[in-house]
Backbone as ProteinMPNN parsed JSONL, in Angstrom:
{"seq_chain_A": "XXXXXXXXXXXXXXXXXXXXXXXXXXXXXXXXXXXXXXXXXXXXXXXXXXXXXXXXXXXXXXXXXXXXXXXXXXXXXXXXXXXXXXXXXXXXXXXXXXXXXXXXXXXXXXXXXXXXXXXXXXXXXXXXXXXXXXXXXXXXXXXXXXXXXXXXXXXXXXXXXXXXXXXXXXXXXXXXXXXXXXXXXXXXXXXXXXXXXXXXXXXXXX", "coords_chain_A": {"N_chain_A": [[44.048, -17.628, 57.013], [40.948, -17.374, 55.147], [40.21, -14.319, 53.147], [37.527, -11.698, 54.11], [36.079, -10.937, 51.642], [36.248, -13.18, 49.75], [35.242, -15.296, 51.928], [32.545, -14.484, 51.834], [31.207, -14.838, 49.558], [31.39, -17.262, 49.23], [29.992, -18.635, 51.072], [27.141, -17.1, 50.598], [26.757, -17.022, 47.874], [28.199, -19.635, 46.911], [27.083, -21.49, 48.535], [24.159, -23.501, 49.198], [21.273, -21.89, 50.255], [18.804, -20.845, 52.278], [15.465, -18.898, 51.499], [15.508, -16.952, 53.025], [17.857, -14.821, 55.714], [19.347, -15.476, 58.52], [19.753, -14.161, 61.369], [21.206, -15.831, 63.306], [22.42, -17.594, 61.233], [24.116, -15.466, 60.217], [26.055, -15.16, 62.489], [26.639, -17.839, 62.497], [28.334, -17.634, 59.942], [30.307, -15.901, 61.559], [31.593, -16.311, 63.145], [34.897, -16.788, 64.971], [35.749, -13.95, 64.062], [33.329, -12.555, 64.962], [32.692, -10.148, 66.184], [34.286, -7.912, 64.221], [33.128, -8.799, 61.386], [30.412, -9.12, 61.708], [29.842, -6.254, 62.598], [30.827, -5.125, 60.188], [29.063, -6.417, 58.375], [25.966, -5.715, 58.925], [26.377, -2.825, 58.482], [26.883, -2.634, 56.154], [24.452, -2.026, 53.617], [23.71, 0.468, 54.801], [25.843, 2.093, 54.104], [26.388, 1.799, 51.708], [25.774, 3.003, 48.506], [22.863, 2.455, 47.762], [19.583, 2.356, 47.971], [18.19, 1.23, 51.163], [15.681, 1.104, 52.609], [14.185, 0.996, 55.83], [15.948, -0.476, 57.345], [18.064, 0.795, 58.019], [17.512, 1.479, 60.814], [16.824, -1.342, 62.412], [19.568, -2.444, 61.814], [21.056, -0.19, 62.806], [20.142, -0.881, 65.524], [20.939, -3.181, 66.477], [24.055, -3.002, 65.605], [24.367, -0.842, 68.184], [23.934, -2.569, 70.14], [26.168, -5.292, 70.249], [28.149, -2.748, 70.043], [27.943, -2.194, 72.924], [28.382, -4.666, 74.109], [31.249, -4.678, 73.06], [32.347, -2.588, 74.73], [31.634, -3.822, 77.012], [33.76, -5.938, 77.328], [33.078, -8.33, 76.087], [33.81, -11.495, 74.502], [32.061, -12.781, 72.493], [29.92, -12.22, 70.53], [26.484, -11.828, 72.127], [22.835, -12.582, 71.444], [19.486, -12.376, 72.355], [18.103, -15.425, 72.677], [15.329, -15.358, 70.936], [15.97, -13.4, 68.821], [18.018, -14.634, 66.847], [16.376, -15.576, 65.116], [15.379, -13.81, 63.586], [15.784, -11.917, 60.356], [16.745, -11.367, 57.04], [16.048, -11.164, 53.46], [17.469, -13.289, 51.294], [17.903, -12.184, 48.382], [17.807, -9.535, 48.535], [20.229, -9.568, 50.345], [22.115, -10.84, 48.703], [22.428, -8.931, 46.856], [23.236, -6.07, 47.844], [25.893, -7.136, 48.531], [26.823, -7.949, 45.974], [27.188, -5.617, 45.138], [28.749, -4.43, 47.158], [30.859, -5.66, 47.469], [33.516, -5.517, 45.762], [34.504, -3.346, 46.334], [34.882, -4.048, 48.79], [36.8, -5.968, 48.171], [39.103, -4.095, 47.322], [39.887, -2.939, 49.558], [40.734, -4.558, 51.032], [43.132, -5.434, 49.29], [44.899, -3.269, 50.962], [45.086, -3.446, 53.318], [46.712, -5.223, 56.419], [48.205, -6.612, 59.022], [48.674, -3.784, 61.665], [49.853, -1.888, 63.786], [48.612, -3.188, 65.63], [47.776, -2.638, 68.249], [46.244, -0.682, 68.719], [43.691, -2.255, 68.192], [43.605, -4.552, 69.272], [43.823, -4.038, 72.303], [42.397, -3.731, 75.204], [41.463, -1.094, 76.226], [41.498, -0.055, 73.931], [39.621, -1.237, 72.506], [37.592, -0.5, 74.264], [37.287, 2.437, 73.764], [36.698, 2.247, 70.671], [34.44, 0.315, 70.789], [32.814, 2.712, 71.987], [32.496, 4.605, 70.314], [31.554, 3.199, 68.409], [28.682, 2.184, 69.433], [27.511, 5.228, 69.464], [27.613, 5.836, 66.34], [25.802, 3.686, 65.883], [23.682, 4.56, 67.209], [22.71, 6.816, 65.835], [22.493, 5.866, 63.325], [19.647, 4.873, 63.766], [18.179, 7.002, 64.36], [15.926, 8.539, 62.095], [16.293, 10.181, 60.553], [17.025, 12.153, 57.274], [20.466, 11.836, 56.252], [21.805, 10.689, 58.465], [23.072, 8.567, 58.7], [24.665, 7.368, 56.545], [26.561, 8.088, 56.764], [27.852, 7.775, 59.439], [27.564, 4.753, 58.966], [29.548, 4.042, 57.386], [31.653, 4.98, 58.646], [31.223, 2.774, 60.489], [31.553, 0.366, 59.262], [34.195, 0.622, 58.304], [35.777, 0.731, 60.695], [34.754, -1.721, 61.526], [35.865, -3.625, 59.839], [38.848, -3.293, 59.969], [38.999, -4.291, 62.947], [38.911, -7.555, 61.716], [41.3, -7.549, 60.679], [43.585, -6.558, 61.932], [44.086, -4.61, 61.54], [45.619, -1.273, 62.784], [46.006, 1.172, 61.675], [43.806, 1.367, 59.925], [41.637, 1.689, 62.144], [42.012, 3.711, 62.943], [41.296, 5.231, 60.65], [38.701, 4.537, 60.235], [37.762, 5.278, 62.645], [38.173, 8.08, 62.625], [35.919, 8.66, 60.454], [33.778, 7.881, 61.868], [33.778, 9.788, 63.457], [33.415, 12.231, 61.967], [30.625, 11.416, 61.346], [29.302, 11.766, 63.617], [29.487, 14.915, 64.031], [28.354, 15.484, 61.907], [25.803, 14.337, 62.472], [25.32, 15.009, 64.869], [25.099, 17.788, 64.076], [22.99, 18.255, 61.684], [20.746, 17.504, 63.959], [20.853, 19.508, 65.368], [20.013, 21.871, 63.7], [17.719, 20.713, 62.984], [16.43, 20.9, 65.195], [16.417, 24.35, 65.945], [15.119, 24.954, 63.454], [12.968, 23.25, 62.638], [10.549, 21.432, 60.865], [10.892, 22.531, 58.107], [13.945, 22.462, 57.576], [14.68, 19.654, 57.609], [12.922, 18.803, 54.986], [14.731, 20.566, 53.468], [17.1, 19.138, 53.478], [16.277, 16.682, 52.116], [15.919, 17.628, 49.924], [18.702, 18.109, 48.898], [19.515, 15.81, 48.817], [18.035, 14.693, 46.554]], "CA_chain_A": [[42.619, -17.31, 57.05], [40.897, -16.677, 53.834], [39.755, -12.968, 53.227], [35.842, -11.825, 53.969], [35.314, -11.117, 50.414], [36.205, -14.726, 49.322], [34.21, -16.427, 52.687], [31.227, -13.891, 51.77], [30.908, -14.933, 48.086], [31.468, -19.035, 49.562], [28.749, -18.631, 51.944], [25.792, -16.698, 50.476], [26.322, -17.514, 46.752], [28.3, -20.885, 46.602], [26.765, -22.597, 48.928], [22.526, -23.261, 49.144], [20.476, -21.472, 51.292], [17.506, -20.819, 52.032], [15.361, -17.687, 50.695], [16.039, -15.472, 54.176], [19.243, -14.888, 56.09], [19.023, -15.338, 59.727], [20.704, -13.494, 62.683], [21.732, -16.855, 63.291], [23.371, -17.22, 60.232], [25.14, -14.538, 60.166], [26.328, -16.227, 63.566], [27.878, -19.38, 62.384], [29.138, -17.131, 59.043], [31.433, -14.862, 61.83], [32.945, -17.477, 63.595], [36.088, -16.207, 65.692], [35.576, -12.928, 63.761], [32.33, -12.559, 65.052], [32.436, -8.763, 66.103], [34.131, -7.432, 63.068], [32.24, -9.009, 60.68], [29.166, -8.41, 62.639], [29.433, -4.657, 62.128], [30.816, -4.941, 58.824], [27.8, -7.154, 57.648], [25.374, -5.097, 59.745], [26.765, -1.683, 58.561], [26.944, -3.026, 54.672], [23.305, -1.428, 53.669], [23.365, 2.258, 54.796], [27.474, 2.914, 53.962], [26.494, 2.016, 50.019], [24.967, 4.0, 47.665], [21.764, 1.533, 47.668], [18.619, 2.295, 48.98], [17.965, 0.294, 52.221], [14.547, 1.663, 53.991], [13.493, -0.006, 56.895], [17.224, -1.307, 57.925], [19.133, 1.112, 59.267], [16.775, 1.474, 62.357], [17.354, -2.644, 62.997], [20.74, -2.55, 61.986], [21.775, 0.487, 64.084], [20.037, -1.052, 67.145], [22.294, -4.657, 66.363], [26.102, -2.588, 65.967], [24.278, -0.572, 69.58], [24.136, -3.571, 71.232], [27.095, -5.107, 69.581], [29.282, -2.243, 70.86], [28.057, -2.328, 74.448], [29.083, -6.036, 74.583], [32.57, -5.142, 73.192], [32.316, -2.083, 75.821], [31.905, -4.678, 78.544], [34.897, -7.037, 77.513], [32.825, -9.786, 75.701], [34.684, -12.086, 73.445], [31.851, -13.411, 71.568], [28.946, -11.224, 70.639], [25.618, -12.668, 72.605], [21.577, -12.203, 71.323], [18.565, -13.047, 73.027], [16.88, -16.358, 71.439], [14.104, -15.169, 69.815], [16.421, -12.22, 68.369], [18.508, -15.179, 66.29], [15.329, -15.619, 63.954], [15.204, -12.127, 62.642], [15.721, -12.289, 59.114], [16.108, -10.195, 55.744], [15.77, -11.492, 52.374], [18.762, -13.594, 50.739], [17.588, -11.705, 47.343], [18.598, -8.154, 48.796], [21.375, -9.768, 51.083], [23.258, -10.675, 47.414], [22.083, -7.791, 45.7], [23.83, -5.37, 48.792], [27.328, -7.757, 48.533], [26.971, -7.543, 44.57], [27.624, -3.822, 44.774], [29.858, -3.599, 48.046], [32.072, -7.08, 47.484], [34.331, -5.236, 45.079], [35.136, -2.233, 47.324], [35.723, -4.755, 50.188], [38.553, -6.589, 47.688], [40.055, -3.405, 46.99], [40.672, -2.528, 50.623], [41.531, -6.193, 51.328], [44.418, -5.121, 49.055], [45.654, -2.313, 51.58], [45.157, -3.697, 54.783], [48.091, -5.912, 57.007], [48.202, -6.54, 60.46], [50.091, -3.286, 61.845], [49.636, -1.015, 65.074], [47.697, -3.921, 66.086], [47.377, -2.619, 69.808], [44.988, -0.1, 68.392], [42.122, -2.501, 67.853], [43.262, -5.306, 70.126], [43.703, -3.917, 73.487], [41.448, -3.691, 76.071], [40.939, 0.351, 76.408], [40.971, 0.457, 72.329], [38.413, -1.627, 72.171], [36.319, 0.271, 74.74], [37.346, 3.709, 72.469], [36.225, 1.667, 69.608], [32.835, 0.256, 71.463], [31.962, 3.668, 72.139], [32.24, 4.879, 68.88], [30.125, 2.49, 67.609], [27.837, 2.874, 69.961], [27.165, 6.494, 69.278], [26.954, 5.957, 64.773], [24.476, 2.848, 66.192], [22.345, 5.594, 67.828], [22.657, 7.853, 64.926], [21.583, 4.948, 62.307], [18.664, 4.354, 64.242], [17.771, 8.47, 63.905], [15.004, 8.359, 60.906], [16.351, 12.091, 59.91], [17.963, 11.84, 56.455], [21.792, 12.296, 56.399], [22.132, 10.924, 59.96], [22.441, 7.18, 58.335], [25.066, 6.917, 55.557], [28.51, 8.686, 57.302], [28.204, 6.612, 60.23], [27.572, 3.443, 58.894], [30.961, 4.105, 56.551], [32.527, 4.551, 59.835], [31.372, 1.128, 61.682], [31.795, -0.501, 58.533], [35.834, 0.439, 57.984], [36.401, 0.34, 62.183], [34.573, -3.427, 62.014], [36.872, -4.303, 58.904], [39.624, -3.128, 60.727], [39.111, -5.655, 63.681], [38.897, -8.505, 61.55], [42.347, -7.421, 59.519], [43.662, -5.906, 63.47], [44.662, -3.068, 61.224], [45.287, -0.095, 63.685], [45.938, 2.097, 61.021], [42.761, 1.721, 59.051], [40.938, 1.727, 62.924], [42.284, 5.15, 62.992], [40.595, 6.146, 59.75], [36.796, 4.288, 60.587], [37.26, 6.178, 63.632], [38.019, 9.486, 61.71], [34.69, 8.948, 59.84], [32.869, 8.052, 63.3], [33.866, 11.395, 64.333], [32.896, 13.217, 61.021], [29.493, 10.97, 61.109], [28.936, 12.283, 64.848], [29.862, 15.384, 63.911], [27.316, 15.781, 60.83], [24.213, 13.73, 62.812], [24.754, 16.52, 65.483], [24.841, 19.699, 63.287], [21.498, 18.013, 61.497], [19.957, 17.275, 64.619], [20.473, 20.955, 66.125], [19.486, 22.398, 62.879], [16.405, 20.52, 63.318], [15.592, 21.34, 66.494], [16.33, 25.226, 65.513], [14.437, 25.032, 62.201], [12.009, 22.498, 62.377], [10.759, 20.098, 59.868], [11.693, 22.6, 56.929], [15.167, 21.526, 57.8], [14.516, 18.368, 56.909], [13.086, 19.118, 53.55], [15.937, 20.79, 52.617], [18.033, 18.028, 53.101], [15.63, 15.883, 51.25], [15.9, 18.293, 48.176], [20.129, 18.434, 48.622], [19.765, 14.473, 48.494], [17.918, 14.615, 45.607]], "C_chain_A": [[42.211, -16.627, 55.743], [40.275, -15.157, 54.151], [38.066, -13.206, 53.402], [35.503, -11.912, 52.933], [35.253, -13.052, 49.713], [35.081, -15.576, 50.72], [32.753, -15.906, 52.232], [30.837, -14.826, 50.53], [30.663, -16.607, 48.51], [30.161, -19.219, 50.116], [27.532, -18.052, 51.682], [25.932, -16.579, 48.936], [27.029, -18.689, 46.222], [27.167, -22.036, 46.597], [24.878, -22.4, 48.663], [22.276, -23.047, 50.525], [18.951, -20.95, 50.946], [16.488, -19.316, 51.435], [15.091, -16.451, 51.665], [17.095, -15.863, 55.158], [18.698, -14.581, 57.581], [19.946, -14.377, 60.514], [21.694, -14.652, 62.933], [22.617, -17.567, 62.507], [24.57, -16.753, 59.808], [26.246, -14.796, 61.347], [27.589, -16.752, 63.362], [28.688, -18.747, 61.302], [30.296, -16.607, 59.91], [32.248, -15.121, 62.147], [33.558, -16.587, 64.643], [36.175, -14.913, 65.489], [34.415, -11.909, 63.958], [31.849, -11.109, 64.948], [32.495, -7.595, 64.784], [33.312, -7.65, 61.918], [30.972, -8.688, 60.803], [28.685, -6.713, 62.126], [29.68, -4.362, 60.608], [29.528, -4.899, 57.965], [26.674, -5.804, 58.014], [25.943, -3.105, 58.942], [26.439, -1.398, 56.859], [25.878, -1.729, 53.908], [23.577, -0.273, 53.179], [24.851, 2.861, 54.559], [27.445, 2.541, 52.415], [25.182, 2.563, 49.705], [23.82, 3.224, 47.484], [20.398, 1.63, 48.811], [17.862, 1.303, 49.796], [16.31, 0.378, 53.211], [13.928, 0.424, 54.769], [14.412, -0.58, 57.937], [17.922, -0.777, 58.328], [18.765, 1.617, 60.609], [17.525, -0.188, 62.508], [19.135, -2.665, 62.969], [21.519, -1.686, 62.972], [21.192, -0.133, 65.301], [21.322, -2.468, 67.175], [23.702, -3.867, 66.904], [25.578, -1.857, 67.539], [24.972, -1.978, 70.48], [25.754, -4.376, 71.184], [28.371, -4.091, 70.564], [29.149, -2.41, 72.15], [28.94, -3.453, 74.853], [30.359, -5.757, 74.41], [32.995, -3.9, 74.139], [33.2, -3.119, 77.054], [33.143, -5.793, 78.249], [34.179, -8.282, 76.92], [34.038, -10.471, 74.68], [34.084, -12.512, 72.223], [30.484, -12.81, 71.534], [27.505, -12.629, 71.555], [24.469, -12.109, 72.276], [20.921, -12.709, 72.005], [18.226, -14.308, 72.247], [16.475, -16.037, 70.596], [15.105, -13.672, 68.406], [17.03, -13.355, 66.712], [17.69, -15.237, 65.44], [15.196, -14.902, 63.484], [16.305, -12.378, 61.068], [15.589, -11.222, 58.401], [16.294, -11.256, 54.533], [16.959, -12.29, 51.848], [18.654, -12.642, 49.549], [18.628, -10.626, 47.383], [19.748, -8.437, 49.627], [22.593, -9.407, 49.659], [23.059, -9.584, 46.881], [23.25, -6.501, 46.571], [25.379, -5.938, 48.206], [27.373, -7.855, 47.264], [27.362, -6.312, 44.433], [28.734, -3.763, 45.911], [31.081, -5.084, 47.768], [32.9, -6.443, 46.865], [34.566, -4.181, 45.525], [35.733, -2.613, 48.66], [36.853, -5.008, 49.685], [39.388, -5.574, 47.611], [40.28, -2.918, 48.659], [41.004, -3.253, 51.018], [43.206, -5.67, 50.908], [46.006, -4.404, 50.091], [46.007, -2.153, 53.145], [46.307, -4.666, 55.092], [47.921, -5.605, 58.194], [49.533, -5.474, 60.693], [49.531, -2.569, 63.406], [48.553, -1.864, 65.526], [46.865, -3.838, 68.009], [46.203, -1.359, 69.564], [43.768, -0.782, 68.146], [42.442, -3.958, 68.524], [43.301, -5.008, 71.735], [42.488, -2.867, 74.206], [40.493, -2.202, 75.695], [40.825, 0.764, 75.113], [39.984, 0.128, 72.46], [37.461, -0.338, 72.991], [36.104, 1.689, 74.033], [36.432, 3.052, 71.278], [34.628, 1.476, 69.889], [32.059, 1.83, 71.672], [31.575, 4.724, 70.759], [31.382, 5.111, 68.449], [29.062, 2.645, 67.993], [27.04, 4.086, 69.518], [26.654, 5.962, 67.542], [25.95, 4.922, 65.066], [23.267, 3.657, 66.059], [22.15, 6.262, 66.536], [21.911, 7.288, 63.278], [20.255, 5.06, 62.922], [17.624, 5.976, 64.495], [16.77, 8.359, 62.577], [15.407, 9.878, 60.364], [17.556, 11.799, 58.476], [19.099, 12.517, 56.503], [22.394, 11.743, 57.767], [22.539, 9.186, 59.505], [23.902, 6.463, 57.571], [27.085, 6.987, 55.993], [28.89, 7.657, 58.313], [28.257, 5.124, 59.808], [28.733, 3.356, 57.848], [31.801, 4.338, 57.577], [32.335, 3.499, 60.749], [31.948, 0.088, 60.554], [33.373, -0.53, 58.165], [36.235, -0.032, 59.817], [36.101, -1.212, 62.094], [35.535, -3.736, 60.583], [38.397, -4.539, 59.601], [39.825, -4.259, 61.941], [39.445, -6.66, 63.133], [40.606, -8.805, 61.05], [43.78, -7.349, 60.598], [44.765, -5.227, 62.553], [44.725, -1.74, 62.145], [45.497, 0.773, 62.567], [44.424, 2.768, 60.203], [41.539, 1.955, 60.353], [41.02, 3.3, 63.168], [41.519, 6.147, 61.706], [39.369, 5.911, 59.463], [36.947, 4.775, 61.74], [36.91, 7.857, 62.867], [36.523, 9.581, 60.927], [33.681, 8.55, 60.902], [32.848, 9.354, 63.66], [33.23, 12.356, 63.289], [31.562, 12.894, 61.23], [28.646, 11.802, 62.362], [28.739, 13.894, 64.346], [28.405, 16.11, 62.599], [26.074, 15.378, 61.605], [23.984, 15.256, 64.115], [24.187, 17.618, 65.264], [23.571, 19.638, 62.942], [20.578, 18.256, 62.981], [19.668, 18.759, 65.644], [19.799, 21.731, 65.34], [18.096, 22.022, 62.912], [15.268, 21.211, 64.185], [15.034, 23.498, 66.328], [15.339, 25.623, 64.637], [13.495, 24.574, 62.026], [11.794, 21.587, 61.379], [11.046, 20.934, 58.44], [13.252, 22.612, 56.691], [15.474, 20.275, 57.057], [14.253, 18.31, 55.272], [14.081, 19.694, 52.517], [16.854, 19.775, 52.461], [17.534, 17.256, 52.238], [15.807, 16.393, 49.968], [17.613, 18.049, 47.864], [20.06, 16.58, 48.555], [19.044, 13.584, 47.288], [16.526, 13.125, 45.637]], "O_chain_A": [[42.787, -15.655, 55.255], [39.902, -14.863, 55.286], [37.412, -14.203, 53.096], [34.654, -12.774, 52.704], [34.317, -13.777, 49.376], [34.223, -16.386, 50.368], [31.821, -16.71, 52.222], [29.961, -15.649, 50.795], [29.665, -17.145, 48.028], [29.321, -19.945, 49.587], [26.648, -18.383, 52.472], [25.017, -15.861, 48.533], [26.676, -18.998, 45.084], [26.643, -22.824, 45.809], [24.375, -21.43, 48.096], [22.705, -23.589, 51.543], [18.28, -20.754, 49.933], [17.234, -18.598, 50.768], [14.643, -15.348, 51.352], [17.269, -17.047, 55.449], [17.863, -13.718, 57.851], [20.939, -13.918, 59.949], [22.902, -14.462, 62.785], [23.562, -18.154, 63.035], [25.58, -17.238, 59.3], [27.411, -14.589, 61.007], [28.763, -16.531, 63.661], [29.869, -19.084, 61.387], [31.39, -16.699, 59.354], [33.393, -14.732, 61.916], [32.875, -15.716, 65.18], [36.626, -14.296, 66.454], [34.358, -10.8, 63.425], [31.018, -10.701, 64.137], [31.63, -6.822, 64.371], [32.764, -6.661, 61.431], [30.432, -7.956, 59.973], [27.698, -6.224, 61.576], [28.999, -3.607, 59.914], [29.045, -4.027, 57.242], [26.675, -4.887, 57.193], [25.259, -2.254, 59.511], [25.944, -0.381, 56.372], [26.37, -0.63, 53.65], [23.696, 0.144, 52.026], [25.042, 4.051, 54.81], [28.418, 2.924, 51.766], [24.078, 2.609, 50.249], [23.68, 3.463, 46.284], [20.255, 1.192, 49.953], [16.999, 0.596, 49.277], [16.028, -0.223, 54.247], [13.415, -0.644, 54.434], [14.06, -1.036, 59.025], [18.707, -1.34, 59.09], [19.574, 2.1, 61.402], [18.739, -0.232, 62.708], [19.827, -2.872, 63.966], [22.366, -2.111, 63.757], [21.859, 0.129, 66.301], [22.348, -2.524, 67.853], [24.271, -3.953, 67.992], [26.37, -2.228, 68.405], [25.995, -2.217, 71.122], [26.535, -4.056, 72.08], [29.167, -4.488, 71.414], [30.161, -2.788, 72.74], [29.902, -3.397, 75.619], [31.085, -6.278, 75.256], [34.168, -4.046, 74.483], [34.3, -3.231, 77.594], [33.378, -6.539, 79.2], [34.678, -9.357, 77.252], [35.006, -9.851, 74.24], [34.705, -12.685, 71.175], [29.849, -12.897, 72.585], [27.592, -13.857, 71.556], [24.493, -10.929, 72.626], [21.425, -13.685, 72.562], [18.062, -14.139, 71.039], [16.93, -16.224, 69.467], [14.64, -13.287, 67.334], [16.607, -13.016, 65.607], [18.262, -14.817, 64.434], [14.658, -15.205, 62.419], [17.383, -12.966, 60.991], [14.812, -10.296, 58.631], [16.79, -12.324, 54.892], [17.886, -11.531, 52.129], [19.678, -11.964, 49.639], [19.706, -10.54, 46.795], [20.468, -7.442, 49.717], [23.409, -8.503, 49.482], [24.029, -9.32, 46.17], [24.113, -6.029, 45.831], [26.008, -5.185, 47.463], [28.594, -7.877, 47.11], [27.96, -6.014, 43.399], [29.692, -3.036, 45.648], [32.25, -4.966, 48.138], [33.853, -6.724, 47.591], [35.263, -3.725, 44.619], [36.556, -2.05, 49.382], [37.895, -4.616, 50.211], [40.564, -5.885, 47.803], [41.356, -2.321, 48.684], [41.959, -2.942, 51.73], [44.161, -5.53, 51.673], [47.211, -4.652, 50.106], [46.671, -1.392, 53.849], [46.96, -5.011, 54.108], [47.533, -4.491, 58.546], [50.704, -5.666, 60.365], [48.587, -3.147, 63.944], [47.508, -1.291, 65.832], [46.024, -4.478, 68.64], [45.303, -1.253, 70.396], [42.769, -0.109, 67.891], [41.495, -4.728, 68.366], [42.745, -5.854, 72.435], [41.963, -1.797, 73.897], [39.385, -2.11, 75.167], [40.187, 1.791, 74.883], [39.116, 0.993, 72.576], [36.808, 0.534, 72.417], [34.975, 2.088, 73.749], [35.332, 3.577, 71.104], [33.744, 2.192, 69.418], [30.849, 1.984, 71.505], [30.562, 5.358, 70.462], [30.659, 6.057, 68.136], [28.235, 3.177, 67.253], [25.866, 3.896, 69.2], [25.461, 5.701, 67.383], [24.93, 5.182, 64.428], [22.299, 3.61, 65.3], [20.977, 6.116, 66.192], [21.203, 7.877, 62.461], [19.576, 5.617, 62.059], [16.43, 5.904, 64.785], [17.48, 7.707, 61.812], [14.585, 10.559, 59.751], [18.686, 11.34, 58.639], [19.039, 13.721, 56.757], [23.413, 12.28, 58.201], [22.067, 8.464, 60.383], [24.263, 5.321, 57.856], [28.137, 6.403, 55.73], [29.845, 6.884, 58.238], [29.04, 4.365, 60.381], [28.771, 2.21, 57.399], [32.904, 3.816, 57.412], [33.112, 3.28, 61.678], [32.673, -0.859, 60.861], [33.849, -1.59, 57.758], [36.904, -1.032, 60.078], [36.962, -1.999, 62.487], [36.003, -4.809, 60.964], [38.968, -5.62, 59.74], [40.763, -5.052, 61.86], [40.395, -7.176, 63.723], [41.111, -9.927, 61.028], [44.838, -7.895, 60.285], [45.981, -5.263, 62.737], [43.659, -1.127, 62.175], [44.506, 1.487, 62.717], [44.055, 3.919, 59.971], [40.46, 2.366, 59.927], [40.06, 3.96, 63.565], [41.258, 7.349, 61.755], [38.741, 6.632, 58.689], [35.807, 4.763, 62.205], [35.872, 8.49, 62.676], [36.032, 10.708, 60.85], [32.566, 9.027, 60.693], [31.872, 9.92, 64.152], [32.525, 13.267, 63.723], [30.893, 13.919, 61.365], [27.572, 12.367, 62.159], [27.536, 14.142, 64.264], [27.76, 17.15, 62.732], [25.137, 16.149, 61.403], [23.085, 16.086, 64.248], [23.282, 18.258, 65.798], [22.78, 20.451, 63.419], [19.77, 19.184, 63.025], [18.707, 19.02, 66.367], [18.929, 22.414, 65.88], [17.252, 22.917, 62.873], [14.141, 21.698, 64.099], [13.902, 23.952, 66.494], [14.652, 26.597, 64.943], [12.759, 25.182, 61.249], [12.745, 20.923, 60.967], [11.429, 20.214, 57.519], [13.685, 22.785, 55.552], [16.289, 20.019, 56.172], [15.076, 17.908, 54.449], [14.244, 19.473, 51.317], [17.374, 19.543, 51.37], [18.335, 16.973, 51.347], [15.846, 15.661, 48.978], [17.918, 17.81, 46.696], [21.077, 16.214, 47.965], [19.226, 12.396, 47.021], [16.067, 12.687, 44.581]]}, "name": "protein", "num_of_chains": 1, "seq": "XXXXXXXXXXXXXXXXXXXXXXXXXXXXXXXXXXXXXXXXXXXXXXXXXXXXXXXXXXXXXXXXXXXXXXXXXXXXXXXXXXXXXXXXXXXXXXXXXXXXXXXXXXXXXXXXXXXXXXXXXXXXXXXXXXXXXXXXXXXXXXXXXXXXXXXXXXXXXXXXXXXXXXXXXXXXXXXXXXXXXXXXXXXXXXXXXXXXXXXXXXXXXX"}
């Protein structure tokens, strides 16, 4: 099986497409890999240094749903119809995988199928699903800082699936837990502080 970085680069700058990327798309791109890739793709965005606004609300509700299904035992992620037409730009699709494709190859390098019962069996997965779940919710938070940790933890846990690295599932969990872990502290500080809370973070993020 070739690597994602080589099918990514085949599929959204070999081949021709059209000038927006469907849900659907992304679909027939996941194939057998459907989930990992799924969150990978889906996670891409708000885990690089590239400003995304507008996308990690849609994208965290996608890896939500997403995890529930691999919650419940699906095998093959499922959308509504009308959901498959949802669409972003091919422009900013390449422009995103122009900056993260060469951080995927270098962990391509380091991955190998090993403790593979960490990210294929049953009760992992549902550990895993819930995870995700939770940095979903936490993308989908509009409070800055609540956006960038988690989606660096769905995006190594869904690499992980595709690779059925348990080792590296063990260290996109570790940043699920830090991401949780930070969207909380914000979100109490909020509540405590109010919206000059927020501004401060806005000034520490420059």
């Amino acid at each position: 099986m070739a690597k994602l970085s080589t099918d990514l680069n085949q599929f959204f700058f070999d081949q021709d497409r059209g000038e927006m990327v469907t849900l659907a798309d992304l679909l027939e791109f996941s194939g057998e890999r459907a989930f990992g890739v799924l969150f990978v793709l889906t996670s891409f965005p708000s885990a690089l240094p590239l400003p995304a606004p507008g996308y990690s609300t849609p994208f965290g509700l996608l890896i939500f749903l997403l995890a529930g299904q691999m919650i419940l035992g699906r095998d093959t992620p499922w959308f509504p119809s009308k959901w498959l037409q949802w669409s972003v730009p091919l422009a900013m699709t390449q422009k995103v995988l122009k900056l993260g494709l060469p951080w995927l190859s270098k962990l391509e390098t380091i991955t190998r199928p090993r403790f593979t019962f960490l990210c294929t069996h049953a009760t992992a997965k549902v550990v895993i699903g819930c995870a995700l779940a939770l940095m979903g919710i936490s993308m989908m938070i509009t409070i800055p800082g609540t956006n960038t940790l988690p989606a660096m933890g769905v995006f190594v846990t869904g690499f992980s699936l595709i690779e059925d690295d348990g080792a590296v599932t063990l260290a996109g969990l570790t940043l699920c837990l830090m991401g949780f872990i930070l969207s909380t502290g914000i979100i109490i500080a909020l509540v405590f502080f109010g919206s000059n809370f927020v501004d401060v973070i806005k000034g520490w993020l420059g």
